[in-house]
C-alpha positions as a printed Julia matrix, in Angstrom:
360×3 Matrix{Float64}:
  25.59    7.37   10.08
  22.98    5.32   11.48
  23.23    2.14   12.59
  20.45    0.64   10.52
  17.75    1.15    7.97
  14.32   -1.1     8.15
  12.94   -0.65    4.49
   9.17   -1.93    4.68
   7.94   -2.67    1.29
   4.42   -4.14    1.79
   3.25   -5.85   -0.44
  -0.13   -3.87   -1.07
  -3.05   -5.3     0.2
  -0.97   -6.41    3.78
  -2.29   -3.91    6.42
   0.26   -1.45    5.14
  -2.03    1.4     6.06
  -2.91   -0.08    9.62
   1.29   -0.33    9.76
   2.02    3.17    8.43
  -0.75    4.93   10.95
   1.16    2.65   14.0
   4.12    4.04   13.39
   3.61    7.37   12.68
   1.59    7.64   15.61
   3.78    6.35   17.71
   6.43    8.8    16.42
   7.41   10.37   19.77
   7.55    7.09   21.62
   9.96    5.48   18.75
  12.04    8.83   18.6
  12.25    7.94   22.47
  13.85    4.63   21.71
  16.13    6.06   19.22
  14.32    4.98   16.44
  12.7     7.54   13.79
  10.02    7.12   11.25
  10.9    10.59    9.22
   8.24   12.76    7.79
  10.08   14.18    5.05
   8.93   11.05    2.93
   5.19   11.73    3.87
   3.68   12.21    6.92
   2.01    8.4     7.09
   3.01    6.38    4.5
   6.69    7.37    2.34
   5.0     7.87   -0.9
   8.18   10.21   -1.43
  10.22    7.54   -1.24
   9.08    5.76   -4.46
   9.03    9.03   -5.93
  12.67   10.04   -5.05
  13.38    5.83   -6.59
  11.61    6.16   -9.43
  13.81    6.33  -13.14
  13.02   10.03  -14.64
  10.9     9.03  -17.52
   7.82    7.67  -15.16
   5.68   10.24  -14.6
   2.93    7.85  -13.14
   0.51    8.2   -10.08
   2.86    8.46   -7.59
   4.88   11.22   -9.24
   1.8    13.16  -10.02
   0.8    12.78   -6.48
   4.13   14.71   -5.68
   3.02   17.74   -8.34
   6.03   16.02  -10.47
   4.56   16.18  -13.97
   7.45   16.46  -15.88
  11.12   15.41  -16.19
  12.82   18.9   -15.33
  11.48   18.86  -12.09
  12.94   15.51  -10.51
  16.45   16.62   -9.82
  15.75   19.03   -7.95
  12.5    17.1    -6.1
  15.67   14.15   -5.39
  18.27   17.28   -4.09
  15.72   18.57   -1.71
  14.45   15.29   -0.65
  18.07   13.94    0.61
  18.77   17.01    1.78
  14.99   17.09    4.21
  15.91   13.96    5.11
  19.68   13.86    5.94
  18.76   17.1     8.43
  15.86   15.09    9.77
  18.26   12.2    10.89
  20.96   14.5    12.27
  17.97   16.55   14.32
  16.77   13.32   15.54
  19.58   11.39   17.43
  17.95    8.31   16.31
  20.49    5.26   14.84
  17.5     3.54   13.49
  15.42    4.78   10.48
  12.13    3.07    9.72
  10.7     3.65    6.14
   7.59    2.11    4.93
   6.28    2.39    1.17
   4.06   -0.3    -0.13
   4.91    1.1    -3.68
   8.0    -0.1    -3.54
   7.17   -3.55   -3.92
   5.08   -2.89   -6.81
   6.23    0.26   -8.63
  10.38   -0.03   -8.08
  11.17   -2.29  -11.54
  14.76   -1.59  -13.02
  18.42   -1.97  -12.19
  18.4     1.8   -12.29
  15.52    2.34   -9.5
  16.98   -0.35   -7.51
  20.67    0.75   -7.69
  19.15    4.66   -6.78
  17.17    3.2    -3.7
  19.89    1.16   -2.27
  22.22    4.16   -2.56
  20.04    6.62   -0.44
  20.0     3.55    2.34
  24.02    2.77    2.08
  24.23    6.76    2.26
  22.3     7.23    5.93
  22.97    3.38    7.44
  25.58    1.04    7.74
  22.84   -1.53    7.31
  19.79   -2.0     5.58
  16.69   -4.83    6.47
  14.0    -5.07    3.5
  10.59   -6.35    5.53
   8.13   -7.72    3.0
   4.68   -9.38    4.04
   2.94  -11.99    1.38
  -0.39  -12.62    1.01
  -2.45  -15.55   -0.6
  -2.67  -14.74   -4.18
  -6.28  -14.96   -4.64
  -7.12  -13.04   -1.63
  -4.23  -10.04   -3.25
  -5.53   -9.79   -6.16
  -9.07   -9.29   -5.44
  -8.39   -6.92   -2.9
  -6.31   -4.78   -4.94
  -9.26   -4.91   -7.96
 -11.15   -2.78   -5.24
  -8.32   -0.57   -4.79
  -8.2     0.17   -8.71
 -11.98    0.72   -8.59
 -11.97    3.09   -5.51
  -9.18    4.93   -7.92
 -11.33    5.64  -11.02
 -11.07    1.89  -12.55
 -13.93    0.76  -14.34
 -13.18   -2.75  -15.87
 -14.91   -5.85  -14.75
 -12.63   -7.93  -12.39
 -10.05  -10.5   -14.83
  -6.96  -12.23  -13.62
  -4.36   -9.89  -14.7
  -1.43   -7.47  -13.13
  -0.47  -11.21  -12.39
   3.72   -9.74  -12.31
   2.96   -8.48   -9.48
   2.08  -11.73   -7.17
   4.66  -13.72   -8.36
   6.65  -13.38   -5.13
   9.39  -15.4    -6.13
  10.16  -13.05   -8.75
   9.57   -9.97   -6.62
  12.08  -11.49   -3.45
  14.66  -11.99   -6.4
  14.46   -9.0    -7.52
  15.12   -7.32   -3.59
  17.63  -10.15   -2.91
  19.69   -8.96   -6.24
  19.7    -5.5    -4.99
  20.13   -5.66   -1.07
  21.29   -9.25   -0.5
  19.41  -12.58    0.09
  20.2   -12.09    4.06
  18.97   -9.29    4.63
  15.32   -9.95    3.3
  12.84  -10.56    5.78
   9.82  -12.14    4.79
   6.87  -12.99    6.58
   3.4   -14.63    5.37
   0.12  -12.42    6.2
  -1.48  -14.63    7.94
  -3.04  -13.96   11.35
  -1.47  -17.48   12.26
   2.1   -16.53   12.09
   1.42  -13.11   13.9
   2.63  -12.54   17.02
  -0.03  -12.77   19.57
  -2.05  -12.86   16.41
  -1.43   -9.55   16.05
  -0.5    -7.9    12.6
   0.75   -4.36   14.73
   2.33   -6.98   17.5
   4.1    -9.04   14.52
   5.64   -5.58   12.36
   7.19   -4.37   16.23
   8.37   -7.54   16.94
   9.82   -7.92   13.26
  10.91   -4.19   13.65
  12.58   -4.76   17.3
  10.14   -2.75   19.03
   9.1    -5.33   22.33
   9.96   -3.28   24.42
   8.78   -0.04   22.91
   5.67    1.25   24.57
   3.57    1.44   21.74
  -0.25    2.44   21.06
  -2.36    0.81   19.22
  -4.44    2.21   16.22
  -7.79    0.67   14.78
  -7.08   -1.55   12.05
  -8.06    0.06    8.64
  -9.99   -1.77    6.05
 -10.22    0.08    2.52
 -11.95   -2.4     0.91
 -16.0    -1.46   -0.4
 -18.5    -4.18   -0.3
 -19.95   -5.62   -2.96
 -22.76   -4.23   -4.06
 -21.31   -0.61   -3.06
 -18.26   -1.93   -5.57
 -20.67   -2.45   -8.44
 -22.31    1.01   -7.85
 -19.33    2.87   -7.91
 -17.75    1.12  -11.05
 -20.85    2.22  -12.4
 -20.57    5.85  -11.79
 -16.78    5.53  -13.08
 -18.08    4.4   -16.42
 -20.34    6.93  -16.62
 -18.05    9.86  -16.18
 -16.22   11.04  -19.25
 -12.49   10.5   -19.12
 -11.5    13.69  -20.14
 -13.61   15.15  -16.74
 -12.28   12.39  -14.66
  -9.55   14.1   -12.86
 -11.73   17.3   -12.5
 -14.09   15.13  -10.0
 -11.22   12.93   -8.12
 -12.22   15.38   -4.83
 -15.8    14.08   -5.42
 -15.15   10.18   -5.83
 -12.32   10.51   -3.1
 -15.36   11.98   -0.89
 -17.23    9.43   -2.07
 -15.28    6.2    -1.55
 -14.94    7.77    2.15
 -18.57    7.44    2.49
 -18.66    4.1     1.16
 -16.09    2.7     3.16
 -17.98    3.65    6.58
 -21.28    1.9     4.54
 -19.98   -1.58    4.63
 -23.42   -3.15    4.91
 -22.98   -5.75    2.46
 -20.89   -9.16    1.7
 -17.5    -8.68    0.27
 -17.07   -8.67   -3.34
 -15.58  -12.63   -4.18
 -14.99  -14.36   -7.27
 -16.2   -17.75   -8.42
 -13.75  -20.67   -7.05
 -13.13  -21.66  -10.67
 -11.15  -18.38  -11.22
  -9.73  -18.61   -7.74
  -8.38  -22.27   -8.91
  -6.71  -20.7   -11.72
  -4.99  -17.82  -10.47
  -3.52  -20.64   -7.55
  -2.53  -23.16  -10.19
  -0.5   -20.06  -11.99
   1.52  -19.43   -8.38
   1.84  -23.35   -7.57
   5.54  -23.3    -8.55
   6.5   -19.83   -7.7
   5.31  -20.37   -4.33
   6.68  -23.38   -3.99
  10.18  -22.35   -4.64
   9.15  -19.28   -1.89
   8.09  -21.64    0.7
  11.67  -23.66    0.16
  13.67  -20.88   -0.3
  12.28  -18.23    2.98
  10.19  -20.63    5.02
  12.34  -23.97    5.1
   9.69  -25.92    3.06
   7.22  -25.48    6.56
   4.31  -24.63    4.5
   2.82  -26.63    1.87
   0.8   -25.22    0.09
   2.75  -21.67    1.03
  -0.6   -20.18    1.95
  -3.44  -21.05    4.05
  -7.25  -20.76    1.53
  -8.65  -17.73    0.33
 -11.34  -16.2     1.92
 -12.05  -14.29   -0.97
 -14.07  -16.99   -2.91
 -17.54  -17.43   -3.43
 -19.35  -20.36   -1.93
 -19.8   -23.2    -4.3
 -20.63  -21.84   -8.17
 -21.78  -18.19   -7.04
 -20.98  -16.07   -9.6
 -19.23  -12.51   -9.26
 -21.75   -9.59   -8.64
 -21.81   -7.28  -11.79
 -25.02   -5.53  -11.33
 -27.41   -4.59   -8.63
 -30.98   -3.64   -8.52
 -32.42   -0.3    -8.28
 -33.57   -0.52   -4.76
 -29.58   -1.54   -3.75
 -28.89    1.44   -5.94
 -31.11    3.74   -4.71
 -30.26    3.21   -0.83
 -26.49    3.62   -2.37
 -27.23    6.67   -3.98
 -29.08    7.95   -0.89
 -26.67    7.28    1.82
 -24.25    9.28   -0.74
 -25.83   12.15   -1.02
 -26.66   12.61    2.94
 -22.96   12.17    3.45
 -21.44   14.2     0.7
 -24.38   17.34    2.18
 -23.2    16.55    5.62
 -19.34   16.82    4.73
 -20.53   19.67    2.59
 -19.74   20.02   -1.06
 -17.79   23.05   -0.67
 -14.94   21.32    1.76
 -15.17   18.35   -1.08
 -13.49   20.47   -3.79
 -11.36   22.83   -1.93
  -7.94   22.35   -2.69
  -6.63   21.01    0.76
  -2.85   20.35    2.01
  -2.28   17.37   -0.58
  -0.58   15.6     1.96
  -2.77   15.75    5.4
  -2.73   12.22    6.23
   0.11   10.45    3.86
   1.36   13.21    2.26
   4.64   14.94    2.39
   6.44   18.0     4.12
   6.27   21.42    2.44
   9.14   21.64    0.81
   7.51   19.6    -2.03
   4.15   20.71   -1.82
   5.37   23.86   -3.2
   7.09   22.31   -6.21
């Protein structure tokens, strides 16, 4: 059994991907150290993981994502997941596991899920660390609103999925399951990074100094504005029932738009930033007292996701920002060629999972 389990759980929006690529590239040199960050939960980032957690009656995103799209097949998905990873930490000689799912923090809800996650950790490690990063609700929730967007989304920006930014109810939640003591929670903020480092802070967190490490570049997934607007466009446009049919294309497409980044950053007005604050004032209060020894009051430094003064949110753009869109579009979905855009590739090539569920 191994010595000890580090369970990253995000929160989105945290530099999980920038995290996820460190560490899987750096596979060999942890391995080295005797640490391992499997692949059998996905090559990247362990979307298995929340998969495998799940209770059997959610077939959401991430099951579908694992071809699971209907009840009969999870037992079977959970027996040859344990049984991947169980020979992947006997092949290894590690005695430290590192798993890192930012869907945990925001997908893994009941007793039952919880009970089923802490079991697989109790099963392969004497130990388990939960590693949780929180960021300033304002700046969270508008980051994420891209991130449903970039997924097919096509509703103006509103403060809602509130549940999941209320951090004291999330660290409850985790402490109820694993133990107050073993949570370990940091603020994202570039001021309490080591070195003011996000990569330098998760190996020092992680017990990695003296690890040689690479470095990765730092991945941003977030559009800009105006390419935003465009796109939220094109997902209103597109019948529902065809949506799926064309994810390859708007997958593509968000790609494109990602390397664009010519524009400001979508923000929203500081009157809606005000509110969603005032609605976290005593949650992250009680965080800040709780995990942080009252040293931060407020909890989290200001949003930079704010408009100046009364600005109000972009929710249109004018043909000539549209056209250049539109162009710079098509020359990259010709260039990456339409053809490689909707054949069916290995589902998991950059955070997917080992065979023995792609063939599910």
């Amino acid at each position: 059994m191994l010595a000890r389990c580090w369970l990253h759980i995000g929160v989105e929006k945290t530099g999980t991907t920038s995290i996820q690529s460190f560490l899987a590239s750096n596979r060999t040199a942890l391995r080295a150290e005797g640490r391992l960050y499997p692949v059998t939960p996905g090559v990247v980032g362990h979307l298995g993981l929340a998969a495998f957690a799940l209770d059997d009656d959610r077939l959401d995103g991430t099951r579908k994502a694992c071809s699971l799209t209907n009840p009969s097949q999870i037992a079977d998905f959970r027996d040859d997941f344990v049984r991947a990873l169980v020979t992947e930490i006997a092949a290894s000689g590690a005695s430290e596991i590192i798993l890192s799912s930012e869907l945990l923090s925001s997908r893994i809800r009941s007793h039952t899920e919880f009970a089923r996650l802490k079991v697989l950790c109790a099963a392969i490690a004497r130990d388990t660390k939960i590693v949780v990063y929180l960021r300033n609700q304002v700046d969270f929730l508008v980051s994420r609103y891209t991130t449903v967007i970039q997924s097919g989304g096509r509703e103006e920006f509103r403060i809602s999925a509130t549940a999941l930014a209320d951090y004291a109810a999330l660290l409850d939640r985790w402490a109820a399951a694993f133990g107050r003591e073993n949570l370990i929670v940091r603020r994202f903020e570039p001021a309490d990074f080591v070195d003011g480092d996000l990569l330098a802070d998760i190996a020092a967190t992680l017990g990695l100094e003296s690890t040689r490490l690479t470095s990765v570049p730092r991945y941003n997934e977030s559009l800009d504005a105006e390419s935003l607007v465009f796109l939220r466009a094109i997902n209103r446009g597109v019948p529902r029932r065809i949506s799926s049919w064309l994810e390859p294309l708007r997958s593509a497409a968000v790609g494109i738009l990602q390397r664009r980044r010519r524009g400001t950053k979508f923000v929203i007005p500081p009157a809606a930033a005000d509110r969603i604050e005032a609605r976290f004032r005593a949650s992250n209060e009680r965080v800040a007292a709780e995990y942080f020894d009252s040293r931060h009051d407020p909890l989290f430094s200001p949003p930079v996701l704010v408009a100046p003064g009364e600005q109000p949110m972009l929710r249109s753009i004018g043909f000539p920002a549209a056209l250049r869109i539109a162009a710079a579009l098509f020359i990259g979905l010709v260039d990456k060629g339409l053809e490689t855009v909707f054949h069916r590739r290995a589902r998991y090539s950059q955070s997917g999972l080992p065979g023995f569920i792609e063939k599910k």
